[in-house]
N, C-alpha and C positions, 0 to 999 in steps of 0.2 A: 521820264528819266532822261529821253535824248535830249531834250530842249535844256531843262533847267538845272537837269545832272540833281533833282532827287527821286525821289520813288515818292508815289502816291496812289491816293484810297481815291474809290468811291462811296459816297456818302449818300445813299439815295434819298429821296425828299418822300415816301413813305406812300408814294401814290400806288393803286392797286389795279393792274390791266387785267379787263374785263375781258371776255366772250365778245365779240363784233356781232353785232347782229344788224337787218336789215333796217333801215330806217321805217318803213311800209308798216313792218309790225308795230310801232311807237302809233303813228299817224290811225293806222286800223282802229286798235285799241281806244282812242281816245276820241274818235273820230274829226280830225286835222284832213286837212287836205296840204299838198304841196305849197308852199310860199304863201297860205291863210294863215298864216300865227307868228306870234313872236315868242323867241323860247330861251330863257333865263334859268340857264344852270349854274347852281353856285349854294355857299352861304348865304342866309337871309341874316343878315348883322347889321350895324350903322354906318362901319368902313367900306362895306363893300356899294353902299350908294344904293340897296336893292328900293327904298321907299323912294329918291327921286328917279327909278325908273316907272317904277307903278306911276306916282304922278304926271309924270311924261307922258304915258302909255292912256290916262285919262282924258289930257288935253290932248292929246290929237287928235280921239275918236278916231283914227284907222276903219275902226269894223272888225279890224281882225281879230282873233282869237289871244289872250296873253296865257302862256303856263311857263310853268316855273318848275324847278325841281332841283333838287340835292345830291349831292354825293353820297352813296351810299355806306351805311355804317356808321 
């Protein structure tokens, strides 16, 4: 209100904050080791570009590990 002299909303964008928890437990569970994997969190759709990562991720042959994962819900 001081800046523009009106009153305004927040409008949140609908994300949901999680519980933090260790990285260690992710890596355990799936068995990762520190900076062995490449890790792609997101939607798997046609905008988000997820199939020319997978291709990318083919041609370079790294070695390392790829996983992927979603937002949950």
């Amino acid at each position: 209100m001081q800046k523009y002299g009106r009153a305004s909303i927040l409008i949140p964008n609908a994300i949901r904050f999680y519980e933090k928890r260790a990285c260690s437990l992710i890596r355990e569970k799936y068995g990762l080791a520190r900076g062995e994997y490449i890790l792609y969190v997101g939607r798997i759709s046609p905008e988000k570009g997820t199939l020319d990562l997978v291709e990318g991720y083919r041609k370079a042959k790294t070695g390392e590990k790829a996983c992927t994962g979603r937002p949950a819900g």
